[in-house]
C-alpha positions in Angstrom: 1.0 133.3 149.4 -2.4 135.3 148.1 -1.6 137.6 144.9 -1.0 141.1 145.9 -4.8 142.8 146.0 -3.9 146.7 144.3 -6.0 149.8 144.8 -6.5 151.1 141.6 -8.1 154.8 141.1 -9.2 154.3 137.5 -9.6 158.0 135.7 -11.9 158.2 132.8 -14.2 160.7 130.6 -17.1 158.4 130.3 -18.4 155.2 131.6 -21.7 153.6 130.5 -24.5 153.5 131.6 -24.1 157.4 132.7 -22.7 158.4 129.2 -21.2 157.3 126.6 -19.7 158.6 123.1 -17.5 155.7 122.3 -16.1 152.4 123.2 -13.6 154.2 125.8 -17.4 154.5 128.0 -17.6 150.3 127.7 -14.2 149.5 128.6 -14.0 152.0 131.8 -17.0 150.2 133.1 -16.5 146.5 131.9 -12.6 146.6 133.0 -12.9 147.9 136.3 -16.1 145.9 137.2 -13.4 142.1 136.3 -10.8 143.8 138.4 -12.9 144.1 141.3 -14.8 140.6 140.8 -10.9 139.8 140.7 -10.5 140.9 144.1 -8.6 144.8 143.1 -10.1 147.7 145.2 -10.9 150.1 142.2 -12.7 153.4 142.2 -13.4 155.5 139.2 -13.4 159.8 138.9 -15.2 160.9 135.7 -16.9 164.2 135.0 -20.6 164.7 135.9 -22.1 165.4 133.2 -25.5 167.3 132.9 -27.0 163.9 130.9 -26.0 162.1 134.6 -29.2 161.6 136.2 -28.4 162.0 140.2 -31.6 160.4 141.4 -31.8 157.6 139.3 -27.9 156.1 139.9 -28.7 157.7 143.5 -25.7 159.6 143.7 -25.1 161.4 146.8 -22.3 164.0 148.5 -19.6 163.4 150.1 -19.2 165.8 153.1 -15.3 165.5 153.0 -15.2 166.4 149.2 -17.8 168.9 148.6 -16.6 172.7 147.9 -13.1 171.9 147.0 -10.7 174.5 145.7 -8.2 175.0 142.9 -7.0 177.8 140.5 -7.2 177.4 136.4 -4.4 180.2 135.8 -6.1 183.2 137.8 -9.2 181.6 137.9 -10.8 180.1 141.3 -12.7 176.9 140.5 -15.0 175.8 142.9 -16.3 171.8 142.7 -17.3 169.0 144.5 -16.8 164.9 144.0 -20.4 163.0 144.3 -20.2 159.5 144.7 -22.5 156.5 143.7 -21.6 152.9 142.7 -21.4 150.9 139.2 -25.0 150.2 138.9 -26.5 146.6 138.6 -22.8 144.5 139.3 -22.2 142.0 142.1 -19.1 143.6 143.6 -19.4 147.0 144.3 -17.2 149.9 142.1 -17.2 153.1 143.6 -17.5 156.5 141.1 -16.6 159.9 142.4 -18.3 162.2 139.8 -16.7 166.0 139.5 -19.3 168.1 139.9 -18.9 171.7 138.7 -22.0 173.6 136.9 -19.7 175.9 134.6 -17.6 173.1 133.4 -20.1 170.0 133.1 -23.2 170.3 135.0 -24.8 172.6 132.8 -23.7 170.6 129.4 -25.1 167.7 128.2 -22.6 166.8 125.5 -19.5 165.5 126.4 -16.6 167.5 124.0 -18.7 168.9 121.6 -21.4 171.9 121.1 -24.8 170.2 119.5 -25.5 173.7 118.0 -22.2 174.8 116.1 -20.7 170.6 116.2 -17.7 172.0 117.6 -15.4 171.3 120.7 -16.3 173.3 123.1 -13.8 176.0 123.7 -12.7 175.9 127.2 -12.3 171.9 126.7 -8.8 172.8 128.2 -10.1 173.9 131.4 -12.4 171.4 131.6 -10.0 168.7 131.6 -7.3 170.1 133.5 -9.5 171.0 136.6 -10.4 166.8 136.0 -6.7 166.5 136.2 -6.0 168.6 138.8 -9.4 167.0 141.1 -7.5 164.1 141.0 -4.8 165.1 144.0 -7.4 167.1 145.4 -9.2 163.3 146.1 -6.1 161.8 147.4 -5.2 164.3 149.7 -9.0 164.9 151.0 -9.6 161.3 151.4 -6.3 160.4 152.0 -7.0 156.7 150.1 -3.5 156.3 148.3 -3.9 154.1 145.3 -1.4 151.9 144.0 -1.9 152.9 140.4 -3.9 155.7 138.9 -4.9 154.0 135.8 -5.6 156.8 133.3 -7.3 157.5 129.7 -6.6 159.1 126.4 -6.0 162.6 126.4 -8.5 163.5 129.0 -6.5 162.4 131.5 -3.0 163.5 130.0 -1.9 166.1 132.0 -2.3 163.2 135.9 1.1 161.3 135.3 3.3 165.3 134.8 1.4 166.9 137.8 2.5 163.6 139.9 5.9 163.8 138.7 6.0 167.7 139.3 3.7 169.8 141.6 2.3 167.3 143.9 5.4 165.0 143.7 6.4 166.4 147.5 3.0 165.3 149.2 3.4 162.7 152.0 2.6 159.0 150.3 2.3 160.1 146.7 5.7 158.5 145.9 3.9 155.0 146.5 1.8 155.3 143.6 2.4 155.1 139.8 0.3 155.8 137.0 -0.5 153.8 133.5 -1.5 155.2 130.9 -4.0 154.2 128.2 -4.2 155.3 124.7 -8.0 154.3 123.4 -7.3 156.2 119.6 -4.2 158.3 119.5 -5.9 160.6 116.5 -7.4 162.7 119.5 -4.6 164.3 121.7 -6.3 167.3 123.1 -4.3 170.1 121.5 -4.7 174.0 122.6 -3.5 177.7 121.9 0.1 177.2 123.2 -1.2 180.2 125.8 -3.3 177.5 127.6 -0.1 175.9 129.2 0.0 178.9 131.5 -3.4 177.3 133.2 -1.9 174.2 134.3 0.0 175.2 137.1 2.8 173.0 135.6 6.5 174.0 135.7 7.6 176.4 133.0 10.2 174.2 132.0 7.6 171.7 130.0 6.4 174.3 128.4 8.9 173.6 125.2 8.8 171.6 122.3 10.7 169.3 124.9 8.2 169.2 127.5 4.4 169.0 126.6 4.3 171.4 123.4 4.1 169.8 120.2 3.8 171.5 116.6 3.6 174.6 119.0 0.1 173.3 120.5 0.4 172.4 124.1 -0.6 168.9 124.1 -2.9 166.7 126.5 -1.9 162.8 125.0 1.9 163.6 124.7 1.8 164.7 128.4 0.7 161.5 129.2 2.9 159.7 126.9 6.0 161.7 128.6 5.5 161.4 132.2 3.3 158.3 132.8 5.3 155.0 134.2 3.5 153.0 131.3 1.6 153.5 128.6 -0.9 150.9 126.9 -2.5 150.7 124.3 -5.8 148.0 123.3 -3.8 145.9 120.9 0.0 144.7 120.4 -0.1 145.5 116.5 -1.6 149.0 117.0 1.3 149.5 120.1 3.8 149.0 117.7 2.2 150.8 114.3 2.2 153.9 116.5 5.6 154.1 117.2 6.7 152.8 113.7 4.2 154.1 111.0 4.0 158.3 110.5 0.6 158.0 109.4 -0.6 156.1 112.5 1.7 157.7 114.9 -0.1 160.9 114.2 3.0 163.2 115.0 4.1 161.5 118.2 5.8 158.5 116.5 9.0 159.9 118.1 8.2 160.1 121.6 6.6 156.6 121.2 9.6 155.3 119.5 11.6 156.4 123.0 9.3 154.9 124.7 9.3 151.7 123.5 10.8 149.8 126.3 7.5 150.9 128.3 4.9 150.3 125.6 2.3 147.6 126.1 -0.6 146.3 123.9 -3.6 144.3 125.4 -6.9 143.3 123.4 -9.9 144.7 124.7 -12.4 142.5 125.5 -16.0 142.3 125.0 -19.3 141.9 127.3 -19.9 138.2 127.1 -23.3 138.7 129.1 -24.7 141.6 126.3 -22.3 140.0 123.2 -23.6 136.0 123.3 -25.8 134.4 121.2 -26.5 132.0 123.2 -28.6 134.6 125.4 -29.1 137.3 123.2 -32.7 138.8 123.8 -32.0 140.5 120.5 -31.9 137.8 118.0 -35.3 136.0 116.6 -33.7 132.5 117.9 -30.4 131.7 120.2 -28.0 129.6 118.9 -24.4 128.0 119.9 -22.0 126.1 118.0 -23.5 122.9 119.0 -27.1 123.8 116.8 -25.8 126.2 114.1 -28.8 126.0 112.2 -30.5 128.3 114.5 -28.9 130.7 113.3 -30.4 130.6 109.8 -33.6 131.5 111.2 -31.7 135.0 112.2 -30.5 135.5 108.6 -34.1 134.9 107.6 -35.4 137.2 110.1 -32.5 139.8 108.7 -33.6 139.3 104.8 -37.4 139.5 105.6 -36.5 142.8 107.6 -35.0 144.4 104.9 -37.6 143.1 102.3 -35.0 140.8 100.2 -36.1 137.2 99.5 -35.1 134.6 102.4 -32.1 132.5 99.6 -30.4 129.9 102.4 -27.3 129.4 99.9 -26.8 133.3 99.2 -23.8 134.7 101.5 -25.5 138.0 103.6 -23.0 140.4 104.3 -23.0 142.7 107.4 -21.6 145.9 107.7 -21.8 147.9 111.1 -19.5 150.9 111.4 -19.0 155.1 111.4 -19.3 155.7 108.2 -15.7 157.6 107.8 -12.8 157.0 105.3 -10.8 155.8 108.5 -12.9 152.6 108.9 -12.2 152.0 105.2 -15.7 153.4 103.9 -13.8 154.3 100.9 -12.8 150.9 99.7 -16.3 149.6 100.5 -17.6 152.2 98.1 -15.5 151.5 95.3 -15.9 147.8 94.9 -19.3 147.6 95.9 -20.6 148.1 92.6 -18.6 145.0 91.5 -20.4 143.4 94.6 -23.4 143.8 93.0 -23.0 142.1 90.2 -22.3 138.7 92.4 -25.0 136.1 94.3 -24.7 138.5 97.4 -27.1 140.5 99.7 -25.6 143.1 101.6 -27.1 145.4 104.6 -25.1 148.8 105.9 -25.9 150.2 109.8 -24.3 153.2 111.0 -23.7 157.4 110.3 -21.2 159.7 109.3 -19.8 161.6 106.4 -22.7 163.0 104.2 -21.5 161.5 101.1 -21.4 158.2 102.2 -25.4 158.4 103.4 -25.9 159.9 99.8 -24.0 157.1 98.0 -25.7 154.1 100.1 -29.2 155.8 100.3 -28.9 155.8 96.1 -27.4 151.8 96.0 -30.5 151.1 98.1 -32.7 152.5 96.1 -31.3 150.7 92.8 -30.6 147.5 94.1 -33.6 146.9 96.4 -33.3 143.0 96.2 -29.8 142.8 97.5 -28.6 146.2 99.3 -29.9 148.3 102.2 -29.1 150.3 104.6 -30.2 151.6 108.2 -28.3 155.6 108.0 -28.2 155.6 112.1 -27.6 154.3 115.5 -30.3 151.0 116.4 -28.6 148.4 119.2 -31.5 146.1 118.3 -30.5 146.1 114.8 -26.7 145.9 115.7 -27.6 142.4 117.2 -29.2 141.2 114.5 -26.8 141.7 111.7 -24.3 139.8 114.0 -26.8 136.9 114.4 -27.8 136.8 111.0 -24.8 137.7 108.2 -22.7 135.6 107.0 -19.9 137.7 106.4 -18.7 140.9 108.1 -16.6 143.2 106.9 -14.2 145.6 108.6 -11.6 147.1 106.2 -10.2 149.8 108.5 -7.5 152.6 107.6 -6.6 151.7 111.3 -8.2 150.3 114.2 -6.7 150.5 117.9 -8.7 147.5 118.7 -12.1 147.3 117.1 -15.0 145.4 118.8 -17.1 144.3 115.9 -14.8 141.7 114.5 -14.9 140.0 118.3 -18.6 140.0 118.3 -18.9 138.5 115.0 -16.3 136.0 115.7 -18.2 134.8 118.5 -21.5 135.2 116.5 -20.5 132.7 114.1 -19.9 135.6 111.6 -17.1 135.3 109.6 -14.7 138.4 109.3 -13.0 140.1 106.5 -10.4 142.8 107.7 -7.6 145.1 106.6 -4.5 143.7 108.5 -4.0 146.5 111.1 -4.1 147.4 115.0 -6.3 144.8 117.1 -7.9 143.2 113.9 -4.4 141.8 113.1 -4.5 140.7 116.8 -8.1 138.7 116.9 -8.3 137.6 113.1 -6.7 134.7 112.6 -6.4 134.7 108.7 -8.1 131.0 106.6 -4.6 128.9 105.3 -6.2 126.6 102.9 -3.6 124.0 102.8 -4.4 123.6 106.5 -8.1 124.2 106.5 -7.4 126.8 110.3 -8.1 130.2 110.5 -11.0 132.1 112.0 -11.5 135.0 109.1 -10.1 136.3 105.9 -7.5 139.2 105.9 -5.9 141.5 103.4 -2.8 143.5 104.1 -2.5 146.6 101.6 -4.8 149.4 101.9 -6.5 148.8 98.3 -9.9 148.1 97.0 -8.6 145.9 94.7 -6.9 143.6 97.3 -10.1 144.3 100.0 -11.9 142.6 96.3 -9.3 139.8 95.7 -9.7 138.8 99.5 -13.7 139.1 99.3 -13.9 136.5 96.4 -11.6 134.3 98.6 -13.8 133.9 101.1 -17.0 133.8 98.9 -15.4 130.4 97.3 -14.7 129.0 100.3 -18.2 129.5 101.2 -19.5 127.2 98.6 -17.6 124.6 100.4 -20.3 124.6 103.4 -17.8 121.7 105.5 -14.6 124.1 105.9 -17.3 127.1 106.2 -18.2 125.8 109.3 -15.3 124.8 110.6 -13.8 128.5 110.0 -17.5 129.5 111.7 -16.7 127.3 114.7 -13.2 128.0 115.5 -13.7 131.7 115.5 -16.6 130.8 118.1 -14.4 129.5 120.6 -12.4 132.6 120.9 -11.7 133.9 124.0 -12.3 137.6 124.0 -13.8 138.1 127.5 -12.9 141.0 129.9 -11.9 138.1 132.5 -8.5 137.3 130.1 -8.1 141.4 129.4 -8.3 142.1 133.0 -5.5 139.5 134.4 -2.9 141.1 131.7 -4.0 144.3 133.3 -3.3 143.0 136.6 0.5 141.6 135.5 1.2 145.2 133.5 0.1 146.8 137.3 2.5 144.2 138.9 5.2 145.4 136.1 5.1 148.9 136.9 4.8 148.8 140.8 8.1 145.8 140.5 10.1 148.7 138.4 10.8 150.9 141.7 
C-alpha cells in the first residue's frame, strides 16, 4: 500500500526569493518544495509584502478570494489572497499572498520601521488578520488540509482560533496544526488591550490562556493550542523546556508540553551549499581532490591582502555580530589569537561596538585579521571554500546553518555545545581519531581558548586533519532527510485522533 499523500497548508512570514529577513524565509521555501517533490500537496499563505514584485513572480487574483472580509476588534479589514507558484522548482508549490495595502502593501520592511528601527506598531493587527485569512481560505476555497503547518510567532494565534471560533465549521475537525518554533527569543508580545482584537474567547485572556507577564502573547498561543510543536534541533527542543535562560519565560508551558515536543535539524540547500558546483568559489573541489581547495584559501588570503602561507590555519567567521552568537567570547580571546601562526577574516553586522573593535584589530594586525562589516553572499562562499577553521561559539543556536555548510565545505567547526550545533557537530575523540569538529561546553572564553588550541595541534598533524575534514564531508544535511522526519511527525499527529 502507497504512503498516505497529506495536504499541507504551510503558513509562513517570509519565503525566499520574495523576501527574506532570516533563515525562517529559506526553510519555508526549501521544506515545502522536498515535500512536494515527495509527492505532499502543499500550498503556502504569507503576507504580500510591498518588496513582492507582482509582475516578475506573475502573481495573479483569484476571483474566489479577492475582497474578503473580517473585523480586527471594531475594525473592518478588507483583503484579498493573490496567488503565484514557488518560482524556478520542478513540482509546482502554490503561494496565496494576503494582500492588504494598509497592513503590507504599502511597507517594504517586514516587522520593522527603516526610519525609527522599530517594530511597527500595529504588528498585532498585522498578524492576526494573517491568522484570521487563514479560515477565511479554507472556507472560500473549501481545500481542507490535513495539517496547517505553522511558524514562529507570526502564526501563533492559527492552532487557538481552530480550537475555538472556527472549531464548529463543517470539515475543520479533520485537520490539525503543527507548530514550529524557528527562535523562541521573538514571541510577539502586545499591550494586554490587544487581546480584545482577536476575536478569541475571553476566557484565554488570563495568565492561563494566552497572557503572559501581562503581555498577550503570539508564540505561547501557539505553544498552548497547537497539536505539536517542533522546534529545528532535538538539543534546543529540550534546552527550552529545561534552561530559564533559553526558555525565555515559557520554560513552563514547554515543560507541560513535553510529551508533544519534537526537534528536527534543518537542512541545507545542497544545489546553492556544494562545493562541488559552487559558482562562488575560485575552483570546485570534493573530497576525492582536496587540494582544490587550497587554491580557495589562496584566493581568500590574496583578497584580503595577507601573504598566501599553505601551512598557516585561516580561520572563518560568518555571523550577526551580537553577544548571542558568542561575539563576546570571540572578542576577548582574540587578542591571544593574535599572538599565534593564525590568519583570521570576520563577515557580518550588528552591534556598533563590535564593528568598532574589529574595524581597530584590522587596522593593527593587517597581515593576519580583517574583516568585511556587512552582508556579501559571494564572500559568504568563499570563506566556506577557503578557511580552515570556522568558528561558531553561540550563547544559543536553534539550529544554525553555518556549521552544516562548513562541514560539507571541508571546513572544520569549533562550537559552543548548544541547540542544533550539539546536534550536527560531532566533537574529535583522539583516542579514536572520529569526530567531525571541535566543541566546548561552558559558556567561557577561556574554555572557547582551551578548545581553539586543541584543534590548532591537531592541525599540525595534516593525516587525522583530513580525516576529521572528510568525515564531516559526508554528512547528510539535506532537506530530502529533514523533510521525511516532517512527513512521520505529520503521520504522528494525524495517528493521535
Amino acid at each position: 500500500m502507497a504512503a498516505k499523500k497529506y495536504k499541507i497548508l504551510f503558513v509562513t512570514s517570509e519565503v525566499v526569493p520574495f523576501v527574506k529577513t532570516g533563515g525562517l524565509a529559506d526553510v519555508s521555501a526549501a521544506l515545502p518544495q522536498m515535500l512536494a517533490e515527495l509527492g505532499h500537496e502543499v500550498r503556502i499563505v504569507v503576507p504580500k509584502y510591498g518588496a513582492v514584485d507582482d509582475r516578475k513572480f506573475k502573481i495573479h487574483e483569484v476571483v474566489r478570494l479577492k475582497d474578503l472580509q473580517i473585523n480586527i476588534g471594531k475594525k473592518e479589514v478588507i483583503f484579498s489572497l493573490k496567488s503565484c507558484f514557488l518560482p524556478g522548482q520542478r513540482v509546482r508549490v502554490q503561494i496565496y499572498f494576503l494582500d492588504n495595502q494598509e497592513y503590507f502593501g504599502s511597507r517594504n520592511s517586514l516587522y520593522t520601521d527603516p526610519m525609527s528601527g522599530k517594530d511597527y506598531s500595529d504588528n498585532d493587527e498585522r498578524f492576526i488578520l494573517l491568522n484570521r485569512s487563514v479560515f477565511e481560505l479554507i472556507l472560500k476555497l473549501g481545500w481542507i488540509p490535513d495539517i496547517i503547518h505553522c511558524n514562529d510567532w507570526q502564526c501563533g494565534l492559527i492552532p487557538a482560533y481552530l480550537k475555538t471560533v472556527y472549531k464548529d465549521e463543517e470539515n475543520f475537525d479533520k485537520f490539525k496544526t503543527l507548530f514550529t518554533i524557528h527562535n523562541l527569543a521573538y514571541q510577539g508580545e502586545f499591550p494586554k488591550s490587544s487581546f480584545k482584537k482577536t476575536g478569541l474567547p475571553d476566557e484565554l485572556n488570563s495568565a492561563k490562556g494566552i497572557i503572559n507577564k501581562n503581555k498577550f502573547n503570539f508564540m505561547k498561543s501557539g505553544l498552548l493550542h497547537a497539536d505539536v510543536i517542533n522546534t529545528v534541533s532535538k538539543t534546543y527542543a529540550d534546552e527550552i523546556r529545561m534552561d530559564n535562560s533559553i526558555g525565555a519565560g515559557l520554560k513552563e508551558v514547554l515543560a507541560k508540553r513535553k510529551n508533544d515536543l519534537y526537534g528536527i535539524i534543518n537542512g541545507i540547500d545542497t544545489k546553492v551549499w556544494n562545493p562541488e558546483k559552487d559558482k562562488h568559489l575560485t575552483k570546485k573541489y570534493s573530497a576525492k581532490n582536496l587540494q582544490f581547495k587550497m587554491m580557495n584559501k589562496q584566493a581568500l588570503a590574496e583578497r584580503f591582502g595577507f601573504e598566501f602561507q599553505e601551512e598557516t590555519p585561516v580561520i572563518g567567521l560568518i555571523s550577526r555580530l551580537f553577544d548571542s552568537k558568542g561575539i563576546d567570547l570571540v572578542q576577548k580571546i582574540l587578542p591571544q589569537l593574535m599572538k599565534m601562526d593564525i590568519q583570521m577574516i570576520v563577515l557580518g553586522t550588528g552591534e556598533k561596538k563590535y564593528h568598532t573593535f574589529f574595524d581597530e584589530m584590522a587596522r593593527k594586525h593587517p597581515d593576519k585579521f580583517a574583516c568585511y562589516l556587512g552582508f556579501n553572499d559571494d564572500l559568504a562562499h568563499l570563506i566556506e571554500g577557503g578557511a580552515d577553521i570556522f568558528f561558531m561559539p553561540s550563547k544559543y543556536e536553534p539550529c544554525g546553518l553555518n556549521q552544516m555548510y562548513s562541514l560539507k565545505y571541508g571546513t572544520v567547526p569549533i562550537v559552543r555545545e548548544t541547540g542544533g550545533l550539539a546536534d550536527t557537530v560531532i566533537k574529535f575523540n583522539e583516542k579514536k581519531k572520529e569526530g567531525t569538529g571541535f566543541v566546548f561546553k561552558k559558556y567561557d572564553a577561556k574554555e572557547f581558548l582551551a578548545e581553539i588550541k586543541r584543534a590548532l595541534k591537531v592541525y599540525e598533524d595534516k593525516e587525522t586533519w583530513e580525516k576529521i575534514v572528510k568525515a564531516g564531508m559526508k554528512s547528510d544535511f539535506s532537506w530530502h532527510s529533514s523533510a521525511k522526519k516532517y512527513i512521520e511527525l505529520y503521520k504522528t499527529i494525524l495517528s493521535n485522533n
